[in-house]
C-alpha positions as CSV (number, residue, x, y, z in Angstrom):
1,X,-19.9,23.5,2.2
2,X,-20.8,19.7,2.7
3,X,-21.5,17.4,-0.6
4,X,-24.9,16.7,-0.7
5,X,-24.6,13.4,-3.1
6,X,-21.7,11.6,-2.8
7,X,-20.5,8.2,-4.8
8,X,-17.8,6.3,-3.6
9,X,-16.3,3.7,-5.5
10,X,-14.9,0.4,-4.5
11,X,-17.2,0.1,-2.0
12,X,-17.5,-3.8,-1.5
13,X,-14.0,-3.8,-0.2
14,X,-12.8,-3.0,3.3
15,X,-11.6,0.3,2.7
16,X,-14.4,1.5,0.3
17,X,-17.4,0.4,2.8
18,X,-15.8,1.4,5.8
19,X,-15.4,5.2,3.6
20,X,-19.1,4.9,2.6
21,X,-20.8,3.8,6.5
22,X,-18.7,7.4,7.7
23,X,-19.8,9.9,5.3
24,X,-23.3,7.9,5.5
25,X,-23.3,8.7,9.2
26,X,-23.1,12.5,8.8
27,X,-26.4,14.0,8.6
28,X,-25.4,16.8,6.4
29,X,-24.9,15.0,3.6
30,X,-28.2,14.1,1.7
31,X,-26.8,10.6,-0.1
32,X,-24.2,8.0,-0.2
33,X,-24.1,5.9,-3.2
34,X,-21.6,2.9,-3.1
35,X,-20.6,1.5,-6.3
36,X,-19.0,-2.3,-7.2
37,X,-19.4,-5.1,-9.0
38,X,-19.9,-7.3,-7.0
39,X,-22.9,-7.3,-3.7
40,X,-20.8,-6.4,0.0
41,X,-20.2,-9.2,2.1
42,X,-22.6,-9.3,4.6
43,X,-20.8,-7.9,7.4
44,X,-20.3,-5.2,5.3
45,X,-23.2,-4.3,4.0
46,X,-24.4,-4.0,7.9
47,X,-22.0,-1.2,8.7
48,X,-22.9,0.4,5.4
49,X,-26.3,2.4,7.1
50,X,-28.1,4.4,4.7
51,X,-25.6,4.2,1.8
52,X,-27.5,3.1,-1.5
53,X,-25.6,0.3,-2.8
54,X,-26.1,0.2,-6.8
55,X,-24.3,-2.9,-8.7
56,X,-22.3,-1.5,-11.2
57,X,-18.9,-1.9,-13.4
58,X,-17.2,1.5,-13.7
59,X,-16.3,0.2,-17.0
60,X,-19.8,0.1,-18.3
61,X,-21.5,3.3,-19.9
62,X,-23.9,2.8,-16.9
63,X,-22.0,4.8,-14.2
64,X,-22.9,8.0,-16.1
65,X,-26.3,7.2,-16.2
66,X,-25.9,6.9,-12.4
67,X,-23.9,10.0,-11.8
68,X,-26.2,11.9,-13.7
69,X,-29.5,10.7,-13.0
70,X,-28.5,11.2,-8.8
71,X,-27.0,14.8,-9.6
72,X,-23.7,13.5,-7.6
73,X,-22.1,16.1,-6.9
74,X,-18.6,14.6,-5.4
75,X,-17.1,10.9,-6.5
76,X,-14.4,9.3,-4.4
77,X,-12.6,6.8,-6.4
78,X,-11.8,3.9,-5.0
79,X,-11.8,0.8,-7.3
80,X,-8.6,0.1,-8.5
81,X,-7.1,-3.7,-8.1
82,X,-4.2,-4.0,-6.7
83,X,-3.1,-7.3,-8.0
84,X,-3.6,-9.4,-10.9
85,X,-5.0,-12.3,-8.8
86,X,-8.1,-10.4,-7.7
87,X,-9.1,-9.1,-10.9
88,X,-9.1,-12.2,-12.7
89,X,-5.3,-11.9,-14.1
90,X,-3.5,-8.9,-15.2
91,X,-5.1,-8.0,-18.5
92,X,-8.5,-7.7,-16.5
93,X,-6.6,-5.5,-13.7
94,X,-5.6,-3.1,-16.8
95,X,-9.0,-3.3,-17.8
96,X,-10.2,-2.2,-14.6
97,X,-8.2,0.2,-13.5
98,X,-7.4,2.4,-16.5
99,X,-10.6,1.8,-19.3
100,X,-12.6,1.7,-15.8
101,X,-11.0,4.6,-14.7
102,X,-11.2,6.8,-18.2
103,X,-15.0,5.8,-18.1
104,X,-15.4,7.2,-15.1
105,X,-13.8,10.3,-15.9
106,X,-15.6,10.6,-18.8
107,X,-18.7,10.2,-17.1
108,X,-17.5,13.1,-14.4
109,X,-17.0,15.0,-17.2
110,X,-20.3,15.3,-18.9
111,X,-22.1,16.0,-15.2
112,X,-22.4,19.2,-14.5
113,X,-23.3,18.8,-10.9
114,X,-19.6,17.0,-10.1
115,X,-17.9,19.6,-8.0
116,X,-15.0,17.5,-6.7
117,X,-13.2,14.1,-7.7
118,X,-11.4,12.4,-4.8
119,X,-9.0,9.4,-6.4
120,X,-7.2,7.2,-3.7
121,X,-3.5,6.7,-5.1
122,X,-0.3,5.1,-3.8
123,X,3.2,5.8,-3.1
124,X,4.0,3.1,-5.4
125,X,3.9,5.8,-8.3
126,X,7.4,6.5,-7.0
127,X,9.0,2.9,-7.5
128,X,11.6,1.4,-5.4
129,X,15.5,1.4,-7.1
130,X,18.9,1.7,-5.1
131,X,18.9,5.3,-6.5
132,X,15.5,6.3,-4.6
133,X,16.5,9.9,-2.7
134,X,15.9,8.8,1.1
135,X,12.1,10.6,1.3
136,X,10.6,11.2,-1.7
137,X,8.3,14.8,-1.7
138,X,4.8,15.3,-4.0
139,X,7.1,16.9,-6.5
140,X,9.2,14.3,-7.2
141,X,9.3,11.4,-9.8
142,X,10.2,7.7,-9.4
143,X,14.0,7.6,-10.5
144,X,12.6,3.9,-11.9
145,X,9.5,4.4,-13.4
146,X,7.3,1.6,-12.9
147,X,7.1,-0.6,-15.9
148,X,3.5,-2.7,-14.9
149,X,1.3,-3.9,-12.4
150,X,-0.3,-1.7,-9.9
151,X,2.2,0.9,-9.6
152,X,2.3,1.6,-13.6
153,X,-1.8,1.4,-13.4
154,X,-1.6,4.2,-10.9
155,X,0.8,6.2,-12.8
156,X,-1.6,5.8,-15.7
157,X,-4.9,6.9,-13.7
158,X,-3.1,10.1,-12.2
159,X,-1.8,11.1,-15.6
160,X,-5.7,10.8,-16.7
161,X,-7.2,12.2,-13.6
162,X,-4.7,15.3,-14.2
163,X,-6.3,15.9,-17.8
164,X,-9.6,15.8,-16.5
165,X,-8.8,18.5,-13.9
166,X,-7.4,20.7,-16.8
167,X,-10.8,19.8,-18.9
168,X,-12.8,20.8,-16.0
169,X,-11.3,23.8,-13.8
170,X,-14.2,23.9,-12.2
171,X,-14.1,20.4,-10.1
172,X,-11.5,20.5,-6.9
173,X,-9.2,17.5,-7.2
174,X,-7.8,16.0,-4.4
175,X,-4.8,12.6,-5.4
176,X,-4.1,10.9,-2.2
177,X,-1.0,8.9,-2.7
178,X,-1.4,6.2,-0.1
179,X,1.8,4.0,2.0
180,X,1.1,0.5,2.9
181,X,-1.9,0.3,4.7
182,X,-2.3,-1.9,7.6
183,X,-4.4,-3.0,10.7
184,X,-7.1,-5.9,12.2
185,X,-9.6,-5.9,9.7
186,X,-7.9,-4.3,5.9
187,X,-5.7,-6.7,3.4
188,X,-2.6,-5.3,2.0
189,X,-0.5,-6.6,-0.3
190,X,2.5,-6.0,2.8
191,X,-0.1,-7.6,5.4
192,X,-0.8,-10.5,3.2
193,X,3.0,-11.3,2.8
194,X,3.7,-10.8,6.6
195,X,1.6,-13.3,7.3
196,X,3.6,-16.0,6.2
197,X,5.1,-18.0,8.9
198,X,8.4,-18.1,7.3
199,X,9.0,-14.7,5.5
200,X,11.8,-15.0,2.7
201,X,13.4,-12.1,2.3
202,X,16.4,-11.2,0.4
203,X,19.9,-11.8,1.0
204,X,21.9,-8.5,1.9
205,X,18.5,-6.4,2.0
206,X,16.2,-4.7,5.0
207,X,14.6,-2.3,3.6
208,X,13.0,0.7,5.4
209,X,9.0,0.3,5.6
210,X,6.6,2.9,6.5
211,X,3.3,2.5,7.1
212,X,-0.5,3.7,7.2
213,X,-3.0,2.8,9.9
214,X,-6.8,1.3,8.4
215,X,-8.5,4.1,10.8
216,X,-5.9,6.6,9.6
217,X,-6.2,5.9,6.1
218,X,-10.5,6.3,6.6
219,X,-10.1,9.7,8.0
220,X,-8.2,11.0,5.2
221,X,-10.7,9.5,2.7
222,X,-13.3,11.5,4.8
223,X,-11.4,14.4,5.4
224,X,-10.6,14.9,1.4
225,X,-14.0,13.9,0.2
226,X,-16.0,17.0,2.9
227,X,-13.0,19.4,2.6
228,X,-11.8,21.5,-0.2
229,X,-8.0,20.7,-0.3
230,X,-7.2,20.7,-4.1
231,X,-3.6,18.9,-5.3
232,X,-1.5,15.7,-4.7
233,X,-0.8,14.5,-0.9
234,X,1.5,12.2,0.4
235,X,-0.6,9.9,2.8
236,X,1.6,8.1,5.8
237,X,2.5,7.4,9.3
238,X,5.4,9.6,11.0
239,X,8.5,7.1,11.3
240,X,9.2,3.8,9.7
241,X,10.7,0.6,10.8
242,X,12.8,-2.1,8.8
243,X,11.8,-5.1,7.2
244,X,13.4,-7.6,9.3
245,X,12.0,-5.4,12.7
246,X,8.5,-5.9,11.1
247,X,9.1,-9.6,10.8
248,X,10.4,-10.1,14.1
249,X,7.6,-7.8,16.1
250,X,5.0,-9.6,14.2
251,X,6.9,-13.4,15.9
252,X,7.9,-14.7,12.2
253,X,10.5,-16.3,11.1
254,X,12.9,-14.0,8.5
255,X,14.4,-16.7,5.7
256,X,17.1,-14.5,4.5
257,X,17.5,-16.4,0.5
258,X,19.5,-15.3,-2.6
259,X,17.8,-12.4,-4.8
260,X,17.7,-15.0,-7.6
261,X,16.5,-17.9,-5.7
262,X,13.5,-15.7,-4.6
263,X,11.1,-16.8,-7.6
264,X,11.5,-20.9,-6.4
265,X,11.2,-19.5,-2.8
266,X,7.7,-18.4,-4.3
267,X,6.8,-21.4,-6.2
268,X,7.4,-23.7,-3.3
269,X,5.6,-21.1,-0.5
270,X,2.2,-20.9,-3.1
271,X,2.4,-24.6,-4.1
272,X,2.7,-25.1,-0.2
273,X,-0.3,-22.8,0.6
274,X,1.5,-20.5,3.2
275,X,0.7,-17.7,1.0
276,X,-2.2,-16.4,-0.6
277,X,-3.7,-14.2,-3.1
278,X,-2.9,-11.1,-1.2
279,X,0.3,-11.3,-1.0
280,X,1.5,-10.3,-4.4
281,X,4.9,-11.1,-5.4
282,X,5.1,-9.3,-8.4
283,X,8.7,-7.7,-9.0
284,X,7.1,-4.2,-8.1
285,X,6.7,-5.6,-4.8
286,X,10.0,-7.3,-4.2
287,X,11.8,-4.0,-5.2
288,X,9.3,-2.4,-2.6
289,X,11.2,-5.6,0.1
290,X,14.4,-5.1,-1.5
291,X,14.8,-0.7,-1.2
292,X,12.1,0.6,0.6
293,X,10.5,3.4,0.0
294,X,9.3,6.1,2.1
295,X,7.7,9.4,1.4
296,X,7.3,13.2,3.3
297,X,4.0,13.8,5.1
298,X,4.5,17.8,5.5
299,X,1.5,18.9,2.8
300,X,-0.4,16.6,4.9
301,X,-0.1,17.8,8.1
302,X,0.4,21.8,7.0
303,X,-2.0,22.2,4.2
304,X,-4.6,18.9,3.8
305,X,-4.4,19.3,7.8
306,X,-4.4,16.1,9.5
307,X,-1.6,14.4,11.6
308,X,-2.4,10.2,11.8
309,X,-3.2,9.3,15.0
310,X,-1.2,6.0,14.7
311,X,2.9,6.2,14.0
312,X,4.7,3.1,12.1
313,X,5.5,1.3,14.8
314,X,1.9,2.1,16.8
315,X,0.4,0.7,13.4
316,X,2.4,-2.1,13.1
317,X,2.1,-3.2,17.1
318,X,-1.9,-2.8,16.3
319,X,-1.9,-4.9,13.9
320,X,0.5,-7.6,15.7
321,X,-2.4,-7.9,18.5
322,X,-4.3,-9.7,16.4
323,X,-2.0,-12.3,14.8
324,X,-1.0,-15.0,16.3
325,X,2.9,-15.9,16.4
326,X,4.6,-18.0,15.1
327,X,7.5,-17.7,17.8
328,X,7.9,-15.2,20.3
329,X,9.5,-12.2,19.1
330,X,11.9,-12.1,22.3
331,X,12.8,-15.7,21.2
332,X,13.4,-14.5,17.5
333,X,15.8,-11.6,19.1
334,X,17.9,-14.8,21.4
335,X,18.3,-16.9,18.4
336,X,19.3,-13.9,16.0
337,X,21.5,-12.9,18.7
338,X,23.2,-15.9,19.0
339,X,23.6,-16.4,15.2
340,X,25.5,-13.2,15.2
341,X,27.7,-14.8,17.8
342,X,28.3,-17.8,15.9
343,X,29.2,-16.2,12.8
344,X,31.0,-13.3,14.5
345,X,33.3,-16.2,16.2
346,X,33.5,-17.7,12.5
347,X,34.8,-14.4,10.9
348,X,37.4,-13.7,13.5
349,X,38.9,-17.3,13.1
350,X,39.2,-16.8,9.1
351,X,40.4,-13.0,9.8
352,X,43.4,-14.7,12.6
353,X,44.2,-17.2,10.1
354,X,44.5,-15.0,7.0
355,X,46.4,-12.3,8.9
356,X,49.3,-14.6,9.2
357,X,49.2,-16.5,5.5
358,X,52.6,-16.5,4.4
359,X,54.2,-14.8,7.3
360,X,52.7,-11.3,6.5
361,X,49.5,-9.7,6.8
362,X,46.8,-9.8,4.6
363,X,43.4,-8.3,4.6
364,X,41.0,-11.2,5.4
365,X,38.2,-11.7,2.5
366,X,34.1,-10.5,3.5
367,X,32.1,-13.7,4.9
368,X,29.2,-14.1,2.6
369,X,26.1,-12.9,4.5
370,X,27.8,-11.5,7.6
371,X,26.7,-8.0,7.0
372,X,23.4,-9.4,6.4
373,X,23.1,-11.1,10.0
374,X,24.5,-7.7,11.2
375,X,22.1,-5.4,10.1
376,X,19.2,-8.1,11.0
């Protein structure tokens, strides 16, 4: 059975309002209320339809007067900052995304027309550390837990969204923990960084990246808030692709830099303004660029029941027809492959000469950053 009222959260951004002019477009459901605190921009407020935008802070005793007074009977929750520059700094992004969160909850809780609770998560709950398994399942933990930022928000929410369900048996919950989303028209935290012309990574790293396409990531959203799949879902693309592939597809330029030269490299890129807000360079997110992470997607296509149309690399190629290069990505290959020449020619010069060091062999010392190039 359909919802008849549903209120999605969030809806000002992208992802929210792009959620809220779907549902809006089914005719069997009755109302789509869209919640934020701040009005959509206007090209999103056209694609919104019929949804009933109502200007509200989660954190305010008003959402229950909402919930209650328009007997909503399913809430998608969708407002949770992702970094500390968008919320006003990080005590504001706490503010937001855990007291706004337990409000909400609490206001869920006192309705009895809610029926279901729909709260869009992330993979991030599972940290990033050299110690990672190699695909993480919905039953596993982060072998680092998260010590702040977004990732130790999220950790927070689900911990409160999992009392709730145990308050209230009666209201299917659905926690859809998300990959790195990406496409023409969303911002990601990976999308923001990505588009820096020079991407500094870090030395002796390429970490495995898997990804979630925008129109993918709107179809689960829709799919979970109409359906009546009940648990915790791992939300992401089938394959994934390294860091340095990523860089090179999308025609930028990799700056391979010392791990602890990456918080000048920072500095200089934001003082410089070939970075903004988006890309967030907390240290949850450069363990993220550092280790990968990537996660199973077999309760989503067996039991939620959906298969993403887009893989990683179809994603990623999506997204790479609508930004401009820097340089071509076949010229990126020529020069990388001619670095590896050079420094291939280097290390077998020092190897000869160390081989016959005091007329015997001897094992020739590791060139600092040849596996690095190698593995670009």
């Amino acid at each position: 059975m359909p919802p008849a009222v549903v209120l999605v959260t969030g809806v000002s951004r992208w992802l929210g309002g792009a959620l809220a002019a779907e549902l809006a477009a089914d005719p069997s459901i009755d109302r789509v209320i869209g919640v934020d605190t701040v009005p959509p921009a206007p090209e999103v407020l056209r694609r919104l339809g019929r949804t009933e935008f109502v200007r509200a802070d989660i954190r305010s005793p008003l959402i229950a007067k909402v919930i209650e007074s328009a007997s909503v009977d399913t809430v998608v929750h969708m407002n949770i900052s992702t970094t500390p520059a968008a919320a006003g700094g990080r005590a504001s992004m706490k503010e937001l995304n855990v007291i706004g969160t337990m409000q909400l909850l609490a206001a869920c809780q006192r309705a009895p027309a809610v029926r279901r609770l729909v709260l869009k998560s992330t993979s991030a709950v599972y940290g990033a550390s050299p110690r990672d398994p190699a695909v993480f399942t919905e039953a596993m933990q982060a072998r680092r837990v998260p010590a702040g930022g977004f990732a130790k928000d999220s950790l927070d929410i689900e911990g409160y969204v999992r009392s709730f369900a145990r308050r209230r048996p009666d209201v299917g919950v659905a926690v859809l923990r998300f990959t790195n989303l990406i496409g023409p028209r969303i911002d990601s935290l990976l999308s923001g960084f990505l588009r820096m012309p020079v991407v500094p990574t870090a030395l002796g790293y390429d970490a495995r990246v898997q990804l979630l396409h925008e129109d993918d990531a709107v179809a689960v959203l829709r799919q979970a808030t109409v359906g009546d799949f009940v648990g915790t879902v791992n939300v992401g693309a089938s394959g994934t692709v390294l860091l340095s592939q990523a860089i090179r597809r999308l025609g930028r330029v990799a700056l391979p830099v010392p791990q602890s030269a990456m918080g000048t490299v920072r500095k200089l890129a934001r003082r410089a303004r070939l970075v903004d807000g988006a890309a967030e360079w907390s240290p949850e997110q450069m363990r993220l660029l550092n280790f990968g992470r990537v996660v199973d997607t077999r309760v989503l296509r067996e039991e939620f029941g959906y298969t993403p149309r887009y893989t990683t690399a179809e994603a990623l190629a999506d997204y790479a027809d609508t930004v401009a290069p820097v340089v071509r990505p076949e010229l990126v290959g020529d020069v990388t492959g001619a670095a590896r020449s050079v420094v291939g020619a280097v290390a077998g010069g020092v190897s000869a000469v160390h081989a016959v060091v005091g007329g015997r062999r001897r094992p020739a010392p590791p060139v600092p950053g040849l596996r690095a190039v190698r593995d670009a």
